[in-house]
MARRO-578907 format. One line per 2 residues: number of its first residue (from 1); their letters; for each residue z negated, y negated, x negated of C-alpha. Coordinates in Angstrom, 2 decimals. Layout:
BEGIN
NUM = a = Z,Y,X | ...
***
This chain:
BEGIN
1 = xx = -141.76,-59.85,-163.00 | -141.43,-62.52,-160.11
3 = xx = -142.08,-65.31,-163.10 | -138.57,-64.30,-164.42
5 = xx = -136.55,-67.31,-164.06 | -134.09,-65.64,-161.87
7 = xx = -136.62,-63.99,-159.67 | -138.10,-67.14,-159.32
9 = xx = -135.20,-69.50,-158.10 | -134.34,-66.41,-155.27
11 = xx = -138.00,-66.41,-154.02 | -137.93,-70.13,-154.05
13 = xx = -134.69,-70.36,-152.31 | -136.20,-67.81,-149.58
15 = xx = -139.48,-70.41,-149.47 | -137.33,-72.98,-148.40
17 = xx = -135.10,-71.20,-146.03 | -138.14,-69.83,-144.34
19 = xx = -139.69,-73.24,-144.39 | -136.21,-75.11,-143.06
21 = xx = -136.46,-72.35,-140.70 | -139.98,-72.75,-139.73
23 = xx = -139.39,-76.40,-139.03 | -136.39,-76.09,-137.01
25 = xx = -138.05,-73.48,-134.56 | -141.01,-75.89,-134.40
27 = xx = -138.87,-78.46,-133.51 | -136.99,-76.72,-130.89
29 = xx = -140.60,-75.71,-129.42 | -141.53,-79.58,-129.27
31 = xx = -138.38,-80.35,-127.79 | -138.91,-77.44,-125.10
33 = xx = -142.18,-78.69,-124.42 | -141.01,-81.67,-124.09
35 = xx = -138.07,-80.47,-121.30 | -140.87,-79.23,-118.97
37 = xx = -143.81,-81.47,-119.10 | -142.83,-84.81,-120.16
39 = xx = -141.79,-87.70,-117.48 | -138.29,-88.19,-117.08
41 = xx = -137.48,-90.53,-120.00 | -138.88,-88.03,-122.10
43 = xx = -136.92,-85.70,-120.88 | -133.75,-87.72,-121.75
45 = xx = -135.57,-88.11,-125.16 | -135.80,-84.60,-125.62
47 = xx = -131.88,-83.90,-124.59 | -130.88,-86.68,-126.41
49 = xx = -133.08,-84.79,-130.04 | -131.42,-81.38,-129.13
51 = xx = -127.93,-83.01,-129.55 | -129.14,-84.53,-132.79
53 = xx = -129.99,-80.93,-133.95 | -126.83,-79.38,-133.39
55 = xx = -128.63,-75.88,-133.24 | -126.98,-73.13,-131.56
57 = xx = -130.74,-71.95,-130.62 | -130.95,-75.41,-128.58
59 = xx = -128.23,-74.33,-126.15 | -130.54,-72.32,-123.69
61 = xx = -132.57,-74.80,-123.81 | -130.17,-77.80,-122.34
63 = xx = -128.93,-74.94,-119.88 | -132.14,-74.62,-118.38
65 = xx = -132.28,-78.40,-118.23 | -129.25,-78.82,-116.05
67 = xx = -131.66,-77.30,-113.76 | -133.82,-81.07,-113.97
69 = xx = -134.48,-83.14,-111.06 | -133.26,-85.84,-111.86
71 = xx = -129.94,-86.66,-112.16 | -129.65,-88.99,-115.42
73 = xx = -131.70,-85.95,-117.34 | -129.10,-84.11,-116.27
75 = xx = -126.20,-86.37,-116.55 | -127.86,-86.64,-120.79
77 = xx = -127.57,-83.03,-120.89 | -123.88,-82.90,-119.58
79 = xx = -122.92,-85.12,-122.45 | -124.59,-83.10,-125.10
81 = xx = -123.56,-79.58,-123.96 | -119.97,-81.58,-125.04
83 = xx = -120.61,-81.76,-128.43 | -121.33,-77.46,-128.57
85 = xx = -117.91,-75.64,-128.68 | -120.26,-71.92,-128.10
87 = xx = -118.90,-69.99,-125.12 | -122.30,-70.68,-123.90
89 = xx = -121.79,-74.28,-123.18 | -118.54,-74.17,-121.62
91 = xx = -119.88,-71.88,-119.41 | -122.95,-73.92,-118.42
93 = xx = -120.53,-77.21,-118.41 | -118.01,-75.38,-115.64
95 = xx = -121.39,-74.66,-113.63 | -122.30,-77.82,-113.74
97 = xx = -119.42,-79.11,-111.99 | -121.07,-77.96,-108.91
99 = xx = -123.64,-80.38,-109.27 | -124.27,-82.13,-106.28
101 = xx = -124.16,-85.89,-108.16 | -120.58,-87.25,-109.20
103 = xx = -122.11,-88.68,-112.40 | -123.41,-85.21,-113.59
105 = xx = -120.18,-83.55,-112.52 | -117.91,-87.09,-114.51
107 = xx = -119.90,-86.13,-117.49 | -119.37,-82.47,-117.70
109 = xx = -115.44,-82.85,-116.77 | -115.48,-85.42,-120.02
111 = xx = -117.39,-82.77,-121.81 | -115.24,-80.27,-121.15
113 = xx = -112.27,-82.74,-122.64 | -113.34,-82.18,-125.89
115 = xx = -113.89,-78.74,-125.89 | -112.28,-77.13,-123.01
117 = xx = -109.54,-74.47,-122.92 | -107.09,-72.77,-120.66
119 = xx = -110.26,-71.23,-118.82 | -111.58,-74.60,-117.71
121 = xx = -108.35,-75.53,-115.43 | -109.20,-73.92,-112.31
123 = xx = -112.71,-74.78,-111.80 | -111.44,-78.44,-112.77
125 = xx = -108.57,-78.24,-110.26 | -111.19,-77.06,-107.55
127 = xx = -112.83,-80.53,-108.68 | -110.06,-82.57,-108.55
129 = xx = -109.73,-81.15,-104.46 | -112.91,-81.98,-103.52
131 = xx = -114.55,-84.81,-106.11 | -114.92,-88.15,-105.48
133 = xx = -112.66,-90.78,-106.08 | -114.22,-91.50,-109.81
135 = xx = -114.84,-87.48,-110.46 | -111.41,-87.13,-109.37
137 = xx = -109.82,-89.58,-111.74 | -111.45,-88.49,-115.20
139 = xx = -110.65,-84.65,-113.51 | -107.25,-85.50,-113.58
141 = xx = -107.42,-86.96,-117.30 | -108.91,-84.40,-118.30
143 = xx = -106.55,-81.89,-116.60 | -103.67,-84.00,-118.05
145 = xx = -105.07,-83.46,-121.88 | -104.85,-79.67,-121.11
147 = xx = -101.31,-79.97,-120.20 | -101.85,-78.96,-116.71
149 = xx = -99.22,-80.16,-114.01 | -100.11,-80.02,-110.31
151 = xx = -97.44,-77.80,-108.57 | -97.67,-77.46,-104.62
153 = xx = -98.41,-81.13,-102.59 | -101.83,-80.13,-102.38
155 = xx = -102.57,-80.42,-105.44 | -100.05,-83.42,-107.24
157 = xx = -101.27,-85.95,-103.70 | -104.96,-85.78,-104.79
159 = xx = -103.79,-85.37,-109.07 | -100.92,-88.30,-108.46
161 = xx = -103.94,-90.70,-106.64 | -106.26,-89.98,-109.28
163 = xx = -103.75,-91.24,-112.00 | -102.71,-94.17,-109.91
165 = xx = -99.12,-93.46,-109.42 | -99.36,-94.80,-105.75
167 = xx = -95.78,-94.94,-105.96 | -95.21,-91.45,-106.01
169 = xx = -98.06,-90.34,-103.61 | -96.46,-92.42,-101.01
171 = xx = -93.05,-90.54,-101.56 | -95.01,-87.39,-99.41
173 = xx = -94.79,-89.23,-96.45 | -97.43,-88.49,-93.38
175 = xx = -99.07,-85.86,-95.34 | -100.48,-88.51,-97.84
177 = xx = -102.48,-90.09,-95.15 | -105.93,-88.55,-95.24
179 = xx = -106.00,-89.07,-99.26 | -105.08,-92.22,-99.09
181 = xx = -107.10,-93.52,-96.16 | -110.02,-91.56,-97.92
183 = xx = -108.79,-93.96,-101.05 | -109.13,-97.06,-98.63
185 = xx = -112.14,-96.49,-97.52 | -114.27,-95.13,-100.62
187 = xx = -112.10,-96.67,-104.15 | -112.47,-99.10,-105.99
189 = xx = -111.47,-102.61,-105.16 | -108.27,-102.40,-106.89
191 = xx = -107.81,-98.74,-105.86 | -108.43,-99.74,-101.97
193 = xx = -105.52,-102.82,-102.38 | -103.02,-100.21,-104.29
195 = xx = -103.82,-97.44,-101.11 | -103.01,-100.36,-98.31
197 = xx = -100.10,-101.09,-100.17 | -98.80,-97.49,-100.50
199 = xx = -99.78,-97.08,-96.09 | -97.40,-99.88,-95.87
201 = xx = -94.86,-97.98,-97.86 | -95.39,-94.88,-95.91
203 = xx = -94.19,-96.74,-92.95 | -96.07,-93.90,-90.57
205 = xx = -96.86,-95.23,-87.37 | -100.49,-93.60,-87.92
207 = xx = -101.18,-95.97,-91.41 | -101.73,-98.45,-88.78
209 = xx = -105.35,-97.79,-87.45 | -106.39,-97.17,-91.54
211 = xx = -105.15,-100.86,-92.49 | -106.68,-102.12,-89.34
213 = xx = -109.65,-101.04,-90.14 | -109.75,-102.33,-93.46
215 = xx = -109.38,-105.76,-91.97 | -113.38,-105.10,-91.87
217 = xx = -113.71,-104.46,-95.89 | -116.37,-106.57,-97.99
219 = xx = -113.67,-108.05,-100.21 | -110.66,-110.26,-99.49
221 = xx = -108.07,-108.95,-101.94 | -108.13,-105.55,-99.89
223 = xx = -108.05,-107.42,-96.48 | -105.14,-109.44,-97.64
225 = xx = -103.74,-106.42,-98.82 | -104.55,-104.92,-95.26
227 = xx = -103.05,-107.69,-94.07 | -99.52,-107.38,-95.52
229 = xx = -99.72,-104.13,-95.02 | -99.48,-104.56,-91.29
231 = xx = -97.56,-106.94,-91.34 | -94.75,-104.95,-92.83
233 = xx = -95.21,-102.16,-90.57 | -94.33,-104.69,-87.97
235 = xx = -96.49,-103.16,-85.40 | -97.61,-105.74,-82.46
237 = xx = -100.98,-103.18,-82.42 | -102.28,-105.32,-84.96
239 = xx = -102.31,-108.69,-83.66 | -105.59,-108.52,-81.77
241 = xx = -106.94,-106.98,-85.39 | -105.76,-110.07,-87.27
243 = xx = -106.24,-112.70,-85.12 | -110.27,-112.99,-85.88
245 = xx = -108.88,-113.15,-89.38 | -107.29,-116.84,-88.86
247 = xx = -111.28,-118.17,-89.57 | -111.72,-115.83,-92.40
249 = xx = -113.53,-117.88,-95.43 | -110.98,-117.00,-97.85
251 = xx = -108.27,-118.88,-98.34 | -105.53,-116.15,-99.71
253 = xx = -107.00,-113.85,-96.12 | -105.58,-116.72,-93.98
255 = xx = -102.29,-117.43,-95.47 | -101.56,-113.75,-95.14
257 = xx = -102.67,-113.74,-91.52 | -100.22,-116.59,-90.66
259 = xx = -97.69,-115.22,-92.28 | -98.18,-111.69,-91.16
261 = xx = -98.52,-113.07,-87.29 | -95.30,-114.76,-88.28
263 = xx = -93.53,-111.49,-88.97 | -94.94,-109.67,-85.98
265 = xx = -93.58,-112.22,-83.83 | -96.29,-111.90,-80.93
267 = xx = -96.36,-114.71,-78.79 | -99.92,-114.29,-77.82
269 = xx = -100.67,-115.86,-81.60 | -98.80,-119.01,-81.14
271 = xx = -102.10,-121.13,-79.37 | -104.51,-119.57,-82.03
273 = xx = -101.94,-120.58,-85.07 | -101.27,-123.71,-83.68
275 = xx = -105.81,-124.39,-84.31 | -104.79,-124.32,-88.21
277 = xx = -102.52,-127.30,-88.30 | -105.71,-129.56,-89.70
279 = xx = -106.98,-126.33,-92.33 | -107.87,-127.86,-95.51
281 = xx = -105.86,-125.41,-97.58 | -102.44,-126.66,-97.75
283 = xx = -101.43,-122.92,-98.35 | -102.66,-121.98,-94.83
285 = xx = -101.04,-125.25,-93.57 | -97.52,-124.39,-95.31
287 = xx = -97.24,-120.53,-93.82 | -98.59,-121.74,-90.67
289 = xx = -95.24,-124.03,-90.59 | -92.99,-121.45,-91.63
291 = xx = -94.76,-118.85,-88.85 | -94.46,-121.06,-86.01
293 = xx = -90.79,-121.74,-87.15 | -90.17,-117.80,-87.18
295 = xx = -91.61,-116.93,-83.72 | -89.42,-119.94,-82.40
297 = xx = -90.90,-120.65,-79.37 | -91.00,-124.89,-79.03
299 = xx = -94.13,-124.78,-77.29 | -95.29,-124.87,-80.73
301 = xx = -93.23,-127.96,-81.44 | -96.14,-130.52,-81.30
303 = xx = -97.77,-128.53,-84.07 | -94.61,-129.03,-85.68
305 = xx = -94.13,-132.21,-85.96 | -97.70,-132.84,-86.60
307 = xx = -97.05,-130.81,-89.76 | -94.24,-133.64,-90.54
309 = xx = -96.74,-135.58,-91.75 | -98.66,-133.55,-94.24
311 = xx = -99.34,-134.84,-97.68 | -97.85,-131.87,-98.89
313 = xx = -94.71,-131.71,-100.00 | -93.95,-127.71,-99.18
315 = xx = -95.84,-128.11,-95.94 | -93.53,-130.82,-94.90
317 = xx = -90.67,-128.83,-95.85 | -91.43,-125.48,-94.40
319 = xx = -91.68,-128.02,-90.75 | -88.41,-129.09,-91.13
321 = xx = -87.31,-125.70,-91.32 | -89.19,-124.82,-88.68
323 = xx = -87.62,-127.50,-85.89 | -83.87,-126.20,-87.38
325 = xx = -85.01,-122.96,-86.67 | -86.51,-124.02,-82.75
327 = xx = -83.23,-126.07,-82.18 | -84.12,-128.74,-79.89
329 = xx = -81.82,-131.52,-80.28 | -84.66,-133.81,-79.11
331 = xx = -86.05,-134.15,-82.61 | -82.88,-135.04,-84.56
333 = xx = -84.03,-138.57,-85.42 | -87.45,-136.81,-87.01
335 = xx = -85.37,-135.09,-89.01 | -82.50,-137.00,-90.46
337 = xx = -85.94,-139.87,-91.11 | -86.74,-136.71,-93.05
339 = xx = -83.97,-136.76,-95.53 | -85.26,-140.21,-96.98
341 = xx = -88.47,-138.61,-97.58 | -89.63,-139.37,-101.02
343 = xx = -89.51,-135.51,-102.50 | -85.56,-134.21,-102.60
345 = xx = -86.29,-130.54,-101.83 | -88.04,-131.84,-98.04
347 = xx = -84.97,-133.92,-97.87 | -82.64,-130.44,-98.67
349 = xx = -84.87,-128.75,-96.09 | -84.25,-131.68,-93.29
351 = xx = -80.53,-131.72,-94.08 | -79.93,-127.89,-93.54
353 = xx = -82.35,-128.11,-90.27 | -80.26,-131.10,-88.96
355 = xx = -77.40,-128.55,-89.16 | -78.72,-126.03,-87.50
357 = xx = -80.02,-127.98,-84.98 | -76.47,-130.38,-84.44
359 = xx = -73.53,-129.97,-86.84 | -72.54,-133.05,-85.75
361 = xx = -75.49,-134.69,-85.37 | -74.03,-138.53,-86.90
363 = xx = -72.72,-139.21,-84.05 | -75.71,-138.53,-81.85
365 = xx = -76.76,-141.27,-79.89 | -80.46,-140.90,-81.08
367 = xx = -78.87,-142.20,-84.53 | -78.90,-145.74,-83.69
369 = xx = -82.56,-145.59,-83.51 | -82.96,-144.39,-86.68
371 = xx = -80.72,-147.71,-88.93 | -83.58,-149.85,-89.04
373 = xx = -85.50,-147.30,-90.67 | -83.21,-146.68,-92.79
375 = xx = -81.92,-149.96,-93.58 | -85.95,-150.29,-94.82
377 = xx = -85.32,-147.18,-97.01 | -83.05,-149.07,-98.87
379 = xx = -86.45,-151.02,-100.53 | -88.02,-148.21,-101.51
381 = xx = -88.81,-148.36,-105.29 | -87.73,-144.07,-105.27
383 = xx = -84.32,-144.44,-106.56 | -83.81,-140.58,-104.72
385 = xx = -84.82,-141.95,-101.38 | -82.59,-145.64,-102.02
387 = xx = -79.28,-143.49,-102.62 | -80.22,-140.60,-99.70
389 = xx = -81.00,-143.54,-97.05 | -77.37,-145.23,-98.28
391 = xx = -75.57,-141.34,-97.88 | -77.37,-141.53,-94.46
393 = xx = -76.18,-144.97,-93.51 | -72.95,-144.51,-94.12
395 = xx = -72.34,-141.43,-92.20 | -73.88,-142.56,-89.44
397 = xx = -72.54,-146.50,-89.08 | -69.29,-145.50,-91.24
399 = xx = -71.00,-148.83,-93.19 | -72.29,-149.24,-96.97
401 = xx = -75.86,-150.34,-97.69 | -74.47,-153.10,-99.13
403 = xx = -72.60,-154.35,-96.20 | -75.82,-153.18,-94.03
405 = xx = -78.04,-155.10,-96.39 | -76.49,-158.53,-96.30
407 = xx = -79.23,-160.07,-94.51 | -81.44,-158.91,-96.66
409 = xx = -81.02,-161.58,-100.01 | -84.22,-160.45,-101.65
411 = xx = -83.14,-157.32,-102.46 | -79.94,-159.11,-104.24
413 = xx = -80.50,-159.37,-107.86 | -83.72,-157.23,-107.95
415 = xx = -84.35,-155.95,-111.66 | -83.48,-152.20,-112.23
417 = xx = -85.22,-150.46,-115.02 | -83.30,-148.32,-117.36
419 = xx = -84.92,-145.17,-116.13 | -83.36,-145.67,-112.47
421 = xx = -80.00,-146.92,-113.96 | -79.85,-144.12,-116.12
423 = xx = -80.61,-141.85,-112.73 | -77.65,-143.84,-110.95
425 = xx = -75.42,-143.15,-113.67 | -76.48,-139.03,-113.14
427 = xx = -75.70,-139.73,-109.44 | -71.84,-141.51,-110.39
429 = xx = -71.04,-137.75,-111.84 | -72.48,-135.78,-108.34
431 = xx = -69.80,-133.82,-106.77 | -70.34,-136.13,-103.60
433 = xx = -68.50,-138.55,-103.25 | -71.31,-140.49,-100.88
435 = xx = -73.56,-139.92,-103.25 | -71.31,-141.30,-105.89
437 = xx = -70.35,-143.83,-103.84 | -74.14,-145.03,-103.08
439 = xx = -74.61,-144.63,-106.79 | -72.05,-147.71,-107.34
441 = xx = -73.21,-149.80,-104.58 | -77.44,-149.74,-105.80
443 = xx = -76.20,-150.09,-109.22 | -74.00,-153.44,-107.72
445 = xx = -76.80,-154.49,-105.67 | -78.77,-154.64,-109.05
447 = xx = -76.48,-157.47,-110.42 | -77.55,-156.45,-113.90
449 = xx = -75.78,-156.72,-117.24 | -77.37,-153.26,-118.40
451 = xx = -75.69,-151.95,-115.43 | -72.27,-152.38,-116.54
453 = xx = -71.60,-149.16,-118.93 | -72.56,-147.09,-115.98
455 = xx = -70.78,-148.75,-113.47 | -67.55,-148.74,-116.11
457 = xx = -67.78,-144.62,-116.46 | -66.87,-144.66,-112.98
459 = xx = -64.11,-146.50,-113.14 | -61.69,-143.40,-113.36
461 = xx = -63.36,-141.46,-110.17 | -61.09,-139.69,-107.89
463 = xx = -62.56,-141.52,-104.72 | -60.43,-144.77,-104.78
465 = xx = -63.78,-145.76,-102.42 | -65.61,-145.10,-105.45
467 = xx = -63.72,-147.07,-107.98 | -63.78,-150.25,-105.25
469 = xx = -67.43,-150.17,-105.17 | -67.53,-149.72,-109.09
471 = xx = -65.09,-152.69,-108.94 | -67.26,-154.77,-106.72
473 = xx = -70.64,-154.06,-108.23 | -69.13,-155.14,-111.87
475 = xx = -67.55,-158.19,-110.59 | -70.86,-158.87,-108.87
477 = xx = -72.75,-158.67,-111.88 | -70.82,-160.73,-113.66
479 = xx = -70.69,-163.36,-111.16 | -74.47,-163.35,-111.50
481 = x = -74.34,-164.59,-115.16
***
């Protein structure tokens, strides 16, 4: 009666279920086997088959394998308890956030991501207390998916580091400290810079000793970071920290020493700073200026005015700042010879130090000293530093560079290209008047027919010494024809 063809398609349905069956338990068995006697990367073989099964049965068997010795087996097994939603698993996955090896417990919190529930948050939080750093931030993730929200400081410093939002952590004040040191000493190397930075926004007296001893740390970024940190905190403890630092190999480590030992304004750095004035990064050699300006004390002044001569242009002006900010009226001639330097913003710079140092520093007697050098300004081939030593001359000898530069012929009559008449012709529209003024008198001195529009828009300015210059330099260029 079996042949009947109903019969027959039930018993050979039950055939193949028994068979399917069958095959599936025998797998399972070689898997098992394979769990307990096979080296470890058969092991990892034999998790990674059980997850490709996707059998319920297979369950007891990766729970018994979190039980492995070694840590990647279990780390496998971790990840493919994830992909089983059975109570079962979640259960094994929440004990195996006790494992003893962060990469075991990372992969059971991002197991329990996918298939976690309300039951999972307080072993996770317990996690998130005592993981490390990396455990701690995909606990925090993963707490964040379940819509968990930390609620006593306890809990939001360690959830609130894990995220990353220093900004907020550093909002608890002193009791932030131990996380973030722990952060400083054990992150990541962006983590570590982002914790110094927060100390320094703590402003706690105690974040002092954790910066200074991550002064010591493999990589530059977070000793820079250490750096600035300290500095901000504007604690002298730190100088004898950072002063080793003033050799460090890295360049970006040095500039922030110099400028931090600027801000902390200890005296004891001033011989050790002054040993950078020849360091072959002109970054160093540019904070070094502006430190030695800011601790003020002129028995850096030497160093100073050795800086004057740097090829570089901010090095030069961060000196000039520096002697306004010392004061010595001794070095007024270096720095009114600096306003006829050849880049305009050292010239700004030497202009607002000569202030500071002497308001009325044209009619210093060290001025005389400084015509002829001037006078030899006025053949420079930088229209900028031609109409700047003119401004200069006049102030100080109450005399044009024309007048000053009649015994020099040679520069009479010298060909002006359009690109420095068309700068001149800028200069006639400056709001002042002596730089107006010198504007006319180069353009004169150029005795040039493709001066005379520019000369002619001036004609109408409201300095009648102005319009006699304009006057002159026409009549001179036409006299030249």
């Amino acid at each position: 009666m079996w042949l009947d063809n109903g019969g027959y398609c039930v018993t050979i349905a039950l055939v193949f279920l028994v068979n399917t069956a069958t095959m599936v338990n025998t797998k399972l068995w070689l898997v098992q086997r394979q769990l307990t006697t096979g080296t470890p990367q058969k092991r990892m073989a034999a998790v990674q088959k059980l997850r490709a099964l996707q059998d319920p049965e297979g369950i007891p068997l990766l729970m018994d394998a979190l039980n492995d010795g070694e840590a990647a087996v279990r780390t496998e097994v971790a990840a493919a308890l994830g992909d089983f939603k059975q109570p079962d698993a979640v259960k094994a996955l929440i004990g195996a956030l006790r494992d003893p090896v962060p990469a075991v417990q990372e992969a059971a919190v991002q197991a329990l991501k996918k298939n976690g529930d309300a039951t999972v948050i307080e072993p996770l939080v317990g996690l998130l207390l005592r993981g490390a750093p990396g455990v701690q931030y995909h606990t925090a993730q993963t707490l964040h998916a379940l819509h968990w929200l930390p609620r006593t400081p306890g809990e939001q410093i360690p959830y609130y580091i894990a995220r990353g939002d220093f900004k907020r952590v550093s909002m608890f004040g002193p009791a932030a400290l131990k996380a973030l040191g722990t952060v400083l000493r054990c992150g990541s190397e962006e983590r570590r810079v982002t914790a110094a930075n927060a100390l320094a926004e703590l402003g706690e007296p105690a974040a002092v000793n954790l910066l200074i001893t991550a002064l010591k740390d493999g990589e530059a970024a977070v000793r820079a970071a250490a750096v600035n940190g300290l500095a901000r905190l504007g604690d002298a403890r730190a100088v004898p920290g950072l002063l080793p630092l003033l050799r460090d190999r890295h360049r970006n480590v040095r500039v922030a020493v110099v400028a931090g030992l600027g801000q902390l304004a200890d005296k004891a750095a001033i011989e050790p700073l002054m040993g950078l004035v020849s360091d072959e990064e002109w970054e160093v050699r540019a904070a070094l200026a502006e430190a030695l300006g800011r601790l003020g004390d002129r028995s850096a002044q030497a160093a100073i005015l050795e800086l004057l001569k740097d090829p570089d242009q901010e090095v030069r002006q961060n000196a000039m700042e520096a002697l306004g900010r010392l004061g010595d009226e001794s070095v007024i001639d270096r720095l009114v010879l600096g306003m006829i330097d050849v880049e305009m913003g050292v010239r700004q710079a030497a202009a607002r130090a000569a202030m500071m140092v002497d308001p009325f520093w044209p009619r210093s007697p060290r001025m005389q000293a400084v015509v002829a050098e001037l006078q030899v300004a006025l053949q420079q081939g930088d229209a900028g530093v031609q109409v700047a030593a003119s401004v200069l001359l006049r102030r100080i000898t109450g005399r044009s560079g024309a007048e000053l530069l009649a015994d020099a012929p040679a520069l009479v009559g010298k060909p002006v290209s359009d690109s420095v008449t068309a700068l001149f012709q800028r200069l006639l529209l400056d709001a002042d008047e002596d730089v107006r003024l010198a504007a006319a008198e180069a353009l004169g001195r150029g005795r040039s027919s493709a001066t005379i529009p520019a000369l002619q828009s001036a004609l109408s300015d409201k300095s009648k010494w102005v319009r006699r210059a304009v006057e002159q330099g026409i009549a001179a260029v036409l006299s030249a024809k």
